[in-house]
C-alpha positions, -999 to 999 in steps of 0.1 A, spaced: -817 -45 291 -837 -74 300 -834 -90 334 -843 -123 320 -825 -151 317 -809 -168 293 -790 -140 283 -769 -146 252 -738 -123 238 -711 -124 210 -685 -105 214 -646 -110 199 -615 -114 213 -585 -113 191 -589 -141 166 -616 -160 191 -651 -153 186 -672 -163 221 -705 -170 218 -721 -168 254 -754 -184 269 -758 -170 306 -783 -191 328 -792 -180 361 -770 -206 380 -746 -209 349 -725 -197 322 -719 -210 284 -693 -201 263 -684 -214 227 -653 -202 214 -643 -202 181 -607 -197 169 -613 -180 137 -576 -185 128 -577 -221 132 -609 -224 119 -606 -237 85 -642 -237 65 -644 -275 65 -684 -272 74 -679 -308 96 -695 -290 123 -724 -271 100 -739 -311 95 -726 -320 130 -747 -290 146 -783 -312 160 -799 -272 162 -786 -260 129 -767 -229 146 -739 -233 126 -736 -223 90 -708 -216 64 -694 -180 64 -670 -168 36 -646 -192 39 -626 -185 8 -625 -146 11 -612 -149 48 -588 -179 36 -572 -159 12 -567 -128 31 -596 -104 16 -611 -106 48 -600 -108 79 -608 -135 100 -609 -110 133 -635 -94 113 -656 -122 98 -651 -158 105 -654 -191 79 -683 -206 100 -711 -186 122 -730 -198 151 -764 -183 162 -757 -179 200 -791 -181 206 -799 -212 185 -770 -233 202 -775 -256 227 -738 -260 238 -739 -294 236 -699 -298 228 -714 -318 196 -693 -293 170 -664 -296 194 -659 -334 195 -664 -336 157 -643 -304 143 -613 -324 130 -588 -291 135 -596 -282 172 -607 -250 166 -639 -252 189 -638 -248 228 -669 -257 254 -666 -238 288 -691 -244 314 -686 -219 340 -645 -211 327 -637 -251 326 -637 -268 298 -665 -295 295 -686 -316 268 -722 -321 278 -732 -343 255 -703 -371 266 -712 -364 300 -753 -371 297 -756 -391 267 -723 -404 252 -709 -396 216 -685 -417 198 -652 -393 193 -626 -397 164 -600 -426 162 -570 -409 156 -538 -433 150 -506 -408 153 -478 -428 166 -440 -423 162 -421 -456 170 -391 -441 193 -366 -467 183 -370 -460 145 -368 -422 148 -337 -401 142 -347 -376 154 -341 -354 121 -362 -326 112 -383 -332 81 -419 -344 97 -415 -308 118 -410 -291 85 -435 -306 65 -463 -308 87 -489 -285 75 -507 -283 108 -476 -274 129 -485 -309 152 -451 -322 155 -436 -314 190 -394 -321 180 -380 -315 216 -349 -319 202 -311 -302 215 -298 -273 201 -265 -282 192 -231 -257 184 -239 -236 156 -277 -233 158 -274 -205 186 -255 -191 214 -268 -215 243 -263 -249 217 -247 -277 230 -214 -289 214 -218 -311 186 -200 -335 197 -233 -342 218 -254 -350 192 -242 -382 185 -239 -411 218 -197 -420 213 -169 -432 232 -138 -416 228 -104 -430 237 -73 -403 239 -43 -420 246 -2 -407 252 26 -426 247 50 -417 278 83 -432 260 74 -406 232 58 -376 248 83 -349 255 58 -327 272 61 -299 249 27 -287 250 21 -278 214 -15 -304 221 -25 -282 249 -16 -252 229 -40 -255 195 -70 -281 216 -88 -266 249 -96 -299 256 -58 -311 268 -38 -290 293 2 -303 297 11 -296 330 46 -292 338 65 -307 372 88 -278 384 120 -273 362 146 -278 390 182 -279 377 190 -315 402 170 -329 373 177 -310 343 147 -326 325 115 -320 320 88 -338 330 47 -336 337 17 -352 327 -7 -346 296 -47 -340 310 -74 -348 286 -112 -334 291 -139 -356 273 -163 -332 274 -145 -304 254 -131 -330 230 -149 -332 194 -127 -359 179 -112 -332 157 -77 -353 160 -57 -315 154 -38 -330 184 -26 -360 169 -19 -340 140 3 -315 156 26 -340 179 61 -335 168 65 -370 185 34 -391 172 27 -395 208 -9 -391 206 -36 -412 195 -72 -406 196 -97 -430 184 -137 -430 186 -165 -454 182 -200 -442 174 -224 -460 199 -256 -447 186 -262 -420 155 -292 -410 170 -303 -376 183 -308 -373 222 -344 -362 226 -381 -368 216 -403 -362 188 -440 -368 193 -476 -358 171 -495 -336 191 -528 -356 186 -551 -324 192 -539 -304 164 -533 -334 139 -551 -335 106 -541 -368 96 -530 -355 63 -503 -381 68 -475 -360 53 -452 -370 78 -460 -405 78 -454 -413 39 -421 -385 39 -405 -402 71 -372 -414 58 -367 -443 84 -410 -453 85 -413 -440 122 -445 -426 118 -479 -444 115 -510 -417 109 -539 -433 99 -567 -408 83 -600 -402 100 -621 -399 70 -618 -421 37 -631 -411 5 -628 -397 -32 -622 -363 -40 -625 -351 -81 -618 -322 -100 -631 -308 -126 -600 -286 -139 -619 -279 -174 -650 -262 -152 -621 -243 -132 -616 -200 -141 -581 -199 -146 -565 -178 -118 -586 -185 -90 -566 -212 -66 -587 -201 -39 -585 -240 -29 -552 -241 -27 -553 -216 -4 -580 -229 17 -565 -268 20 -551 -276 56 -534 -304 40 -516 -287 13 -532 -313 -9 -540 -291 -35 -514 -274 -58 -513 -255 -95 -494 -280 -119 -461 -270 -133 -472 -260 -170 -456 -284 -196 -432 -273 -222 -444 -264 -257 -426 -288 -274 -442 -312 -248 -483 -308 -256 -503 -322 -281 -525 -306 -302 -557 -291 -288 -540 -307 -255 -558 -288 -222 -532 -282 -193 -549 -289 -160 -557 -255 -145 -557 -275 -105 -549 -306 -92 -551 -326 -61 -527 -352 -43 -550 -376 -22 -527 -392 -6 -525 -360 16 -564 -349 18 -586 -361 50 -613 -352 29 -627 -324 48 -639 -309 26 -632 -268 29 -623 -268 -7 -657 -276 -15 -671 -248 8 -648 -222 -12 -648 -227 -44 -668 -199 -60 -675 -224 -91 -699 -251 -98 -697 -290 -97 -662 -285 -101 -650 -298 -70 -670 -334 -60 -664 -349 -24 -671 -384 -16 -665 -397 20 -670 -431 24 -657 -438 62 -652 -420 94 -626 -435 116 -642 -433 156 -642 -446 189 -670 -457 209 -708 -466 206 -723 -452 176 -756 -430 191 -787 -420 168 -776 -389 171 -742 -397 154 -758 -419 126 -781 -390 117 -745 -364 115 -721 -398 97 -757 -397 69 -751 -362 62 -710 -368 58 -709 -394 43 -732 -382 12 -718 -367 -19 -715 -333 -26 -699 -301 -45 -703 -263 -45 -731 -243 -65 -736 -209 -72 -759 -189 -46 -782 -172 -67 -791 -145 -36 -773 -114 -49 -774 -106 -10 -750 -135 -3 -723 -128 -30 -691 -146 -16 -709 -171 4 -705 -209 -11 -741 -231 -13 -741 -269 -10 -752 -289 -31 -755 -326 -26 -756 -355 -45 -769 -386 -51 -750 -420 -38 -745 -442 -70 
């Protein structure tokens, strides 16, 4: 082995492929989460070296191969110039820069790079806290610190947390005999009795009410032989206690959860604008490897229509496409084993900061039109081969 330096390795660590550049005084490493990873080729144009290009992005999508094994992008270690450019850009945070085990970006630290604009806000007073933005988000970037309540497990708090309420339990002392049937079906009244001394001959106590253990149930009221009892509760605020919050990072802005939110708490504006087309009638029937590839879950198979529904000679739509969910990223495109079926048209990138040369060169190449072709190489079989198009 050479004594030389730079040095350069790959070597693979679960589902992280690290890509190492060792320097005399220092060490590089770009890491690649091949999991998270999701084909999108942003960083193949972003890439001012070219070290980057498109692996098999549909095979590994859908499970033929592995992504420990083989990853949707590659990155010549030796080509790279770990710059940090392919980690501002990637849209899914699946690139990491370490200089020397600490995270770092060169490039905004010696000659500035405008980074993405992300809007992902969730307006606290208009949230309630409920669960379907956790649910739905395809990208798993909702954070919903949120109570367990009674019922959900063993450690939940009791429900009658959930909600803020004041409860008032009252006792009528002309009425109350002090028979303890309350205490006896509600753990959250005790009747204690005075001693039963026979220079009375009566009995007598007092009826003690915890708030805490009380639910409102009203089995109290219910069971008082004497009608003594009377509990009454006013809501104060229906809203959960807690937090919910977009983790920024991992977003997509697909905007899911900003066009399901029930109560309009959520405002997720997309980095990239554009058009996206399909040609269903070029699609082979059975293929769906873009469905399976979309980080959006943009993409779906349409429900077939009835029989009695179609018109003669009437083709069904073999895929489909929602945009209001796609960012336009544009992994569909790198999978589809087809040709100029799937057409991608960005026409804005949403970002922060000055705009370098450098950037203008990488917006160029995003911003122009493209689809898939088929690779004529009989060597690359699987891979997927730009092709791009001209601006009208």
């Amino acid at each position: 082995m050479s004594n030389l330096f730079p040095k350069f390795s790959r070597i693979r660590d679960g589902v992280n492929v690290v890509m190492e550049q060792k320097l005399l005084q220092q060490t590089n490493n770009l890491i690649l989460n091949s999991e998270t990873c999701t084909g999108c080729g942003i960083c193949v144009e972003a890439c001012p070296e070219e070290a980057i290009s498109l692996g098999l992005v549909g095979a590994v999508r859908r499970g033929a191969v592995s992504p420990v094994d083989d990853a949707p992008i590659s990155v010549d270690e030796k080509e790279c110039s770990y710059c940090g450019v392919c980690v501002i850009m990637c849209p899914f945070n699946a690139l990491t820069l370490e200089i020397d085990g600490e995270e770092k970006l060169p490039i905004l630290e010696n000659e500035g790079f405008p980074e993405y604009d992300k809007v992902t806000e969730i307006d606290d007073e208009k949230c309630v806290r409920c669960t379907i933005c956790d649910e739905i988000c395809p990208r798993d970037a909702i954070n919903r610190d949120v109570p367990l309540f009674e019922g959900a497990d063993d450690e939940g708090l009791g429900r009658q947390k959930a909600i803020t309420a004041k409860t008032e339990f009252t006792v009528d002392d002309e009425k109350c005999n002090y028979c303890g049937i309350c205490g006896a079906v509600c753990p959250a009244i005790e009747v204690k009795h005075k001693p039963f001394t026979p220079e009375t001959g009566t009995v007598d106590g007092e009826v003690i009410w915890d708030e805490d253990l009380c639910d409102t149930c009203t089995v109290c009221v219910e069971a008082c032989p004497e009608e003594a009892i009377t509990v009454e509760r006013t809501v104060e605020s229906k809203k959960l206690p807690g937090e919910v919050s977009i983790i920024s990072e991992e977003c997509s802005t697909c905007t899911w959860c900003s066009k399901t939110c029930p109560e309009e708490a959520i405002t997720v504006e997309k980095i990239f604008e554009g058009e996206i087309t399909f040609h269903a009638e070029k699609c082979p029937s059975g293929c769906s490897t873009c469905v399976e590839v979309c980080p959006c879950n943009a993409i779906y198979l349409p429900t077939p229509k009835p029989a009695k529904d179609m018109k003669r000679r009437e083709l069904e739509p073999v895929i489909a496409v929602n945009t209001d969910f796609c960012m336009f990223c544009g992994a569909c495109v790198n999978a589809c084993p087809g040709e100029d079926i799937i057409v991608l048209k960005r026409t804005s990138i949403r970002i922060k900061g000055k705009e370098t040369d450098l950037f203008k060169k990488i917006k160029e190449k995003l911003l122009t039109p493209r689809t898939s072709q088929v690779r004529e190489d009989a060597e690359k079989v699987g891979e997927v081969q730009l092709k791009a198009l001209e601006t009208a």
